[in-house]
C-alpha positions, 0 to 999 in steps of 0.5 A: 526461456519462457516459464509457464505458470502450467508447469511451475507453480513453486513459490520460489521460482524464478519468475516469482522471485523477479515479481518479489525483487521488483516490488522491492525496489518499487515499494523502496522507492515510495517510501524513500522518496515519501520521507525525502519530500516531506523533508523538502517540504519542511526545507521549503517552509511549506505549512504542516497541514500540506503535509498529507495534502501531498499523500492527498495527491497521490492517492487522487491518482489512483482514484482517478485512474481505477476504471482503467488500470485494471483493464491496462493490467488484464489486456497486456502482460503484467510483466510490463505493465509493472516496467512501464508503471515504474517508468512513470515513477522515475520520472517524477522522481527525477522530476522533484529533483530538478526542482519541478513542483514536489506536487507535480512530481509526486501527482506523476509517482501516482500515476505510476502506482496507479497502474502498478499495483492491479498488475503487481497482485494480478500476477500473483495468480498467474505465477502461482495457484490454488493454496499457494496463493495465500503464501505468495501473499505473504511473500509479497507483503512481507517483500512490501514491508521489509521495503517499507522498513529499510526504504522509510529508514533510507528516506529520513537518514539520507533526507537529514543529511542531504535532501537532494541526495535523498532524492537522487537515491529514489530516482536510482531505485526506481531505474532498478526497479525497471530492470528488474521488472525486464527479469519477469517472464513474459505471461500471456495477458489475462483478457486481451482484445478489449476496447479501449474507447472510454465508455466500454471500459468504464462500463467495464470497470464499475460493472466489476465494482457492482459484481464485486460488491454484490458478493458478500465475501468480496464486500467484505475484503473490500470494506476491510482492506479499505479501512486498513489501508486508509488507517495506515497511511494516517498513521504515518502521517501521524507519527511525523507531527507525534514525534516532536510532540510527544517525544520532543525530537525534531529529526527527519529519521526518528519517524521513520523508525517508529514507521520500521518497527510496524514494517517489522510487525507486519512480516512477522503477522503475514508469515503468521497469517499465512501459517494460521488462515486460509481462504476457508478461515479468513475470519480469524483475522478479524479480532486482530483488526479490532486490536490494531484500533485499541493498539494505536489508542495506547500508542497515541498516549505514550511519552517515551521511545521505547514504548512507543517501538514496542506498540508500533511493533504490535500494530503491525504485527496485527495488520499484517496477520489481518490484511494478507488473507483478506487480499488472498481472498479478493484475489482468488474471487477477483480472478474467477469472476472480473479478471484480478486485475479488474479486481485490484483495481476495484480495490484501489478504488476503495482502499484510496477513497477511504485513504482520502477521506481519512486524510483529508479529516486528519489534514483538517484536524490539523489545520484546526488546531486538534492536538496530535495526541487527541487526533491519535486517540479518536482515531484508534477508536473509531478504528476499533470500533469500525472494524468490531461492526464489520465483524459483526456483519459478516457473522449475521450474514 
């Protein structure tokens, strides 16, 4: 029986919950299979600088797809858009595992995330409306996060002990994820009947980038959740060259620790968020994204573990109470004005532009020779100070 968003908006309806089981799985799947091929890497002797050249890959993906997942996402039930989209996923993990290039595999996983992620937030606003909004949010993230959490965990442990095992687990996950994606009720799409010739649709795509950046509110959630985002997958990028340095531990899984404990954080921040802020209020998060920058400065020059959870714990507690208003902000504007798949993929677009750029100075950094803990140390800096100027801005404007 098919559930209409008219008549049940509850966050805990069935639905939702199939939205949240999938993302689970999903979300389990990237970030096992992330650490199982960095253990591959490491296996194979690849060199430390290729390391987030590999994350490099992925996000090419998503910049190279954004004019058109959008439109896939409004055009067809997000539903299964998101099935389709895991597909994709499990096939490049089956595909790393039978020994095709762990770049070709993971280019495929991209792809797959690509066309996942404006169809995974879009439903939000058809499942749930008005100030739920901000609490399916969180809901969603905090389902990212204790994926992150167990799915990092998973990725090291099983890696350590048998990377091809690592793997498998991941292609397993994601085939979950398909059939939990089967479980989501079937939603009217959102804009049927557009064109699909190339043209129209990236016309269609970077007029929604211009509308978007042209509304002071939605720059400022873009530029805020870029910044985030591309500083969060440095960081984990980070840790894997850190640890062994600062802490003189070698292992697969201790990274992936230290990468729970800010998923840990991050539910904590989200559930906070969601109590504290609303859309009327989003800047409050904004001292929290300063914090996060001095937060990873400190973690940077720590020399023991426990510490070092302790600071991690706080970064993510941070984040999280930082992004999820500004995503329920782009989401609600999104929605009203370009469509929300249109405008998750604008997103994309800018949070995977600036991920690249981080990475790609983080990877050349290495290949130079900057030592990690300096490379840490800038970094927060930088972070700190990039999002006090956005806050900045926004109160002038």
């Amino acid at each position: 029986m098919r559930e209409s968003v008219s008549t049940n908006t509850s966050l805990w309806s069935r639905g939702m919950m199939a939205v949240i089981a999938a993302q689970f799985l999903s979300a389990f799947g990237d970030n096992a299979l992330l650490f199982a091929t960095l253990a591959l890497l490491k296996a194979e002797f690849y060199p430390d600088w290729s390391q987030p050249v590999l994350q490099m890959v992925f996000v090419g993906a998503y910049i190279l797809f954004a004019p058109f997942v959008g439109q896939v996402a409004d055009s067809y039930a997000k539903g299964r858009v998101m099935m389709v989209a895991n597909g994709l996923k499990l096939l490049g993990a089956v595909s790393i595992c039978i020994g095709v290039n762990p770049f070709v595999g993971y280019l495929l996983v991209g792809i797959g995330a690509a066309a996942y992620s404006p169809a995974k937030y879009g439903i939000l606003g058809e499942i749930t409306t008005g100030d739920k909004l901000v609490k399916a949010n969180g809901l969603m993230e905090s389902s990212t996060i204790a994926a992150i959490l167990l799915g990092s965990v998973a990725g090291g442990v099983l890696a350590d002990w048998h990377v091809l095992a690592a793997l498998g687990v991941c292609a397993v996950v994601y085939g979950a994820a398909v059939v939990a994606n089967l479980m989501i009720p079937k939603l009217p799409a959102a804009r049927p009947g557009q064109s699909w010739h190339f043209t129209p649709m990236t016309h269609s795509f970077f007029s929604a980038c211009k509308n978007l950046w042209r509304n002071g509110e939605t720059r400022f959630s873009l530029v805020g959740t870029s910044l985030f985002w591309g500083a969060g997958v440095t960081l984990r990028f980070l840790l894997v060259l850190w640890v062994p340095v600062a802490l003189g531990i070698t292992d697969n899984a201790t990274p992936t620790y230290l990468n729970a404990m800010v998923a840990v954080g991050i539910v904590a921040g989200a559930g906070l968020a969601a109590k504290l802020v609303t859309l009327d209020t989003v800047a409050r998060c904004m001292p929290a994204g300063i914090l996060i920058g001095v937060a990873v400065t400190l973690f940077s020059l720590q020399h023991a573990l426990l510490p070092a959870y302790g600071v991690l714990l706080l970064i993510g507690a941070l984040g999280g109470f930082f992004v999820v208003p500004l995503n329920a902000l782009l989401q609600a504007i999104g929605k009203a004005s370009v469509g929300a798949g249109n405008a998750i993929a604008v997103q994309n677009l800018g949070e995977n532009m600036a991920m690249l750029l981080m990475l790609g100075l983080y990877s050349l950094a290495v290949k130079a020779g900057a030592p990690v803990v300096g490379v840490g140390v800038g970094f927060g800096t930088l972070f700190a100070l990039a999002i006090a100027a956005l806050w900045i801005w926004q109160r002038r404007r």
